[in-house]
C-alpha positions in Angstrom: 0.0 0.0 0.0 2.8 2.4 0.7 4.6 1.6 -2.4 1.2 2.8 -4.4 1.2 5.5 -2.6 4.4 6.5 -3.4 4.0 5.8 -7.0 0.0 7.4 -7.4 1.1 10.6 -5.4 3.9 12.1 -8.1 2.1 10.8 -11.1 -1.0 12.3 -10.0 0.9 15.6 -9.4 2.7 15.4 -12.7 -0.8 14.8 -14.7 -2.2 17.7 -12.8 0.4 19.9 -13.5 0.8 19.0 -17.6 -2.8 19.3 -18.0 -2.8 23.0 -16.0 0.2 23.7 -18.2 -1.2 22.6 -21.6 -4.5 24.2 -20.7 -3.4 27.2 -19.8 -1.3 27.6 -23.3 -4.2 26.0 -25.6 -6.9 28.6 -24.1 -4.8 31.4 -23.1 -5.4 31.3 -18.8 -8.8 31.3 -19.7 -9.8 27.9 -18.2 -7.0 27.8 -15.4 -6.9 31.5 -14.5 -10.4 31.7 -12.5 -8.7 28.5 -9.9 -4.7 30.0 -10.0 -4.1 33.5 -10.0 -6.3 36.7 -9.4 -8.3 38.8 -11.2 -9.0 42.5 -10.6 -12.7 43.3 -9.8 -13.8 46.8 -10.7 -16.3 48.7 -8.5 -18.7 50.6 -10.2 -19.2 54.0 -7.7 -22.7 55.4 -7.6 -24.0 57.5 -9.8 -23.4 60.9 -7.7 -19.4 60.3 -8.3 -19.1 59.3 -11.6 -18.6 63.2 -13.2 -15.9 65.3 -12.5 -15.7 69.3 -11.0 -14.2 71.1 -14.5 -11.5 73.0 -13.6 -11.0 74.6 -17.4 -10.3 73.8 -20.6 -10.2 69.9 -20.8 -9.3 69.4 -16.8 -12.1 68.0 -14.5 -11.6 66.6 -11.0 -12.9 63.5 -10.4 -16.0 63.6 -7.8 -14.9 60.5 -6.5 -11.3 62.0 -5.7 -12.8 65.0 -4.1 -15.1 62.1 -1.8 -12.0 60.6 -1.0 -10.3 64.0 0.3 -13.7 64.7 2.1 -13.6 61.2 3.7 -10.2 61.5 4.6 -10.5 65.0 6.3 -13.3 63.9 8.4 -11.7 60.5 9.5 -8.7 62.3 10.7 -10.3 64.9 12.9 -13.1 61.9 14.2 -9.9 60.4 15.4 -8.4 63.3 16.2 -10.8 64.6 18.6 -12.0 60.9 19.8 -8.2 60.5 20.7 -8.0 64.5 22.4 -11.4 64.8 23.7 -13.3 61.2 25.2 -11.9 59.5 27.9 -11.2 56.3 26.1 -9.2 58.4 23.9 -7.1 59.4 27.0 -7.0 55.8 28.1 -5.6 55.0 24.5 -2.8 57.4 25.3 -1.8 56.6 28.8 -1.4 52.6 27.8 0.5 53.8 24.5 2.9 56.2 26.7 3.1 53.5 29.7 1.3 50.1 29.3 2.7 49.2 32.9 1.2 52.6 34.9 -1.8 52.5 32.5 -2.8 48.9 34.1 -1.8 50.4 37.9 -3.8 53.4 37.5 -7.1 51.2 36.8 -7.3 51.3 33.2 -8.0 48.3 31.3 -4.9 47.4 29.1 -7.0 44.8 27.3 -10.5 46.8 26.8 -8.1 49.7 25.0 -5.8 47.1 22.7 -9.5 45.8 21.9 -10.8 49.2 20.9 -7.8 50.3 19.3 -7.4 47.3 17.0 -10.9 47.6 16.6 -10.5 51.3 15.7 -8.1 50.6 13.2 -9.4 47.8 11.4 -12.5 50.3 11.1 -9.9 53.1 9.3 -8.8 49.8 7.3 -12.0 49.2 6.0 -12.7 52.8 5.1 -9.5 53.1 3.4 -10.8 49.9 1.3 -13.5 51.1 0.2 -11.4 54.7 -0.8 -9.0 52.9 -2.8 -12.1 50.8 -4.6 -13.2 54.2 -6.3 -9.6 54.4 -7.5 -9.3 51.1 -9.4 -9.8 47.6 -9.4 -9.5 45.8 -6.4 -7.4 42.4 -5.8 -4.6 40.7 -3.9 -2.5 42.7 -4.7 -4.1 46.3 -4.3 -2.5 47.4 -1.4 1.3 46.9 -2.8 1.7 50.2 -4.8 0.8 52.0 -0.9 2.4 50.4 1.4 5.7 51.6 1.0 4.6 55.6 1.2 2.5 54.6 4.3 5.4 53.0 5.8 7.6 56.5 4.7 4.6 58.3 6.2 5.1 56.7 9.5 8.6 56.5 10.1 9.3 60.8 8.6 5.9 62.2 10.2 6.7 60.5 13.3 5.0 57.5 15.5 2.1 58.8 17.4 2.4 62.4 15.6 -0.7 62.9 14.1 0.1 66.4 12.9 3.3 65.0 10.8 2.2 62.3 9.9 -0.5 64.8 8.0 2.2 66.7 6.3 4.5 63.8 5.0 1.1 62.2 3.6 0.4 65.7 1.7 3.8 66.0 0.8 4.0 62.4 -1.0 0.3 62.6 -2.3 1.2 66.0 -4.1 4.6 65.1 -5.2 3.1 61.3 -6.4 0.2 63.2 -8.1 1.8 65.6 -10.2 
């Protein structure tokens, strides 16, 4: 029984992988690509953001750019005063400055990583949705960002919300143009 095993498992692997390879030549991906690989999916935005602002001559700004500045204006200052002004915000900031006194003092070091990773995945998912109006969406969306977030972070400073602001403008202008 082993020794079929041994012998069924390469064949079998070796059949599979000729007929994917000869399939894939003979039709072009189109019968293997919908099992291996990805394929873009393109959101359609509602009808409100499809036209553009004209700016003159043949220049228009898209109305789903201009949503995407609008949502990411009032995400930062909902964060912004959530983290300044609510006391969970302060909490937020005590266990980031000092997990250890945070927990002494009475505040719940668990409750606030809960509602910070909570918080963030929520930013996450907004962002999602953002970069949907911008093109298709698949695997590998997020791999032309991550790099400028991560420059973002590490020049605007950990924890600075206000340069953190700045770099993002600074690499969003210089990107765009």
């Amino acid at each position: 029984n082993a020794v079929a095993t041994a012998i069924v498992l390469p064949l079998s692997a070796g059949i599979a992988i000729a007929t994917g390879y000869l399939l894939s030549q003979r039709y072009k991906l189109a019968v293997t690509k919908p099992w291996f690989g990805t394929q873009g999916v393109d959101v359609t935005p509602p009808a409100w953001l499809r036209e553009g602002l004209p700016l003159g001559g043949n220049l228009q700004l898209p109305y789903s750019r201009l949503f995407i500045m609008g949502l990411t204006v009032l995400c930062v200052m909902g964060i912004y005063l959530f983290l300044q002004r609510s006391p969970w915000g302060l909490r937020i900031r005590a266990v980031t400055q000092n997990r250890n006194m945070s927990a002494c003092l009475g505040i719940p070091t668990q409750k606030v990583d809960a509602l910070t990773f909570s918080l963030g995945s929520g930013l996450a998912g907004i962002a999602g949705v953002a970069v949907s109006l911008i093109g298709s969406v698949s695997s590998k969306t997020g791999q032309n960002y991550i790099v400028d977030t991560f420059m973002v972070v590490v020049v605007g400073g950990v924890g600075n919300l206000a340069g953190s602001i700045v770099v993002a403008m600074a690499i969003g202008i210089d990107t765009y143009l």
